[in-house]
N, C-alpha and C positions, 0 to 999 in steps of 0.2 A: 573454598568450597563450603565451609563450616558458616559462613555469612549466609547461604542462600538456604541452608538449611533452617535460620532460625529467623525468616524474615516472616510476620505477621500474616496469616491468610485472611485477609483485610481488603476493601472495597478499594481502598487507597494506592495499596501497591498494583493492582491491577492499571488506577487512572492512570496512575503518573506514569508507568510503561508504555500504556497505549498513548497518553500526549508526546509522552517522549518518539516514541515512532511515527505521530503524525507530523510532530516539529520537522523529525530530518528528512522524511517525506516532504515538505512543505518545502524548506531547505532547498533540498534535492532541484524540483520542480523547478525552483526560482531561479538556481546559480548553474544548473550543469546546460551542456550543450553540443551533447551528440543524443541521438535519440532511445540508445542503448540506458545513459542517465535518467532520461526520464521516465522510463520501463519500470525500472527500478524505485524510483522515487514515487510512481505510482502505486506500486506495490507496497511500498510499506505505509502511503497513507490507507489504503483500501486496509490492511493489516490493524493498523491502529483505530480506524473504525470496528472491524471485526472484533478488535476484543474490547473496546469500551461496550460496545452492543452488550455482547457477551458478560461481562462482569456487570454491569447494571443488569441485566436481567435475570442473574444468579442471585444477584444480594437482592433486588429492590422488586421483584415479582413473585408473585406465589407459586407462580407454574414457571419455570423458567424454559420451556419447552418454546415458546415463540421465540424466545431469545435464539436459543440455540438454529431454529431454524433460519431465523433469518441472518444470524452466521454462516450458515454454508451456504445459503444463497448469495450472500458477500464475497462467500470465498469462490464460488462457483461463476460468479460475474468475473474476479480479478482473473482467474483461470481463460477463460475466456478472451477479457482484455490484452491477457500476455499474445494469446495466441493471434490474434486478430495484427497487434502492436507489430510483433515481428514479423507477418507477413509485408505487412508497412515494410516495415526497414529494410528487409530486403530488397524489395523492390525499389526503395529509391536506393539502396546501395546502387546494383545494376544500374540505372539510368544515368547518376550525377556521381557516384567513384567515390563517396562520402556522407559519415552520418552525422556531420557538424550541421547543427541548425543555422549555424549565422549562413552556411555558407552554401543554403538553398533557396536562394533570393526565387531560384524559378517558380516555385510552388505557392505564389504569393497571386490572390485569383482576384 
């Protein structure tokens, strides 16, 4: 715990968190395959946009007020997305018994 106490409050440790979050996000997206994974992996890319937003416009603006807004608007879309997302998935739950992507050939238009 004594490490994150003395980690730089620096433009840098912000990037590399938020890339780090958009990688396994990215990750995520690519390799998983039920639709619950990709909920997920959505989430923490919209996340790791959220805070690169966010720390570029604390260090690198003079008003960091737009930053911040358009942070919660970020966050207020991904909010949204979940909700939207899981209604999805329920409903094909109910239809096809399964949230394996491979193994919902029906939905292919």
């Amino acid at each position: 715990m004594e490490f994150l106490a003395t980690l730089p409050n620096s433009l840098l440790v912000y990037v590399v968190v938020a890339h780090a979050l958009f990688a396994i996000g990215l990750f995520g997206m690519l390799f998983r395959r039920t639709l619950i994974g990709f909920l997920i992996s959505l989430e923490l890319l919209l996340q790791g946009v959220g805070i690169n937003i966010m720390a570029f416009g604390t260090y690198l603006v003079p008003d960091p007020l737009q930053a911040r807004i358009s942070t919660l608007f970020i966050i207020g879309i991904a909010a949204a997305e979940a909700a939207v997302f899981l209604g999805i998935a329920v409903a094909v739950f109910r239809n096809y018994q399964t949230i394996a992507v491979d193994r919902l050939i029906g939905l292919k238009g």
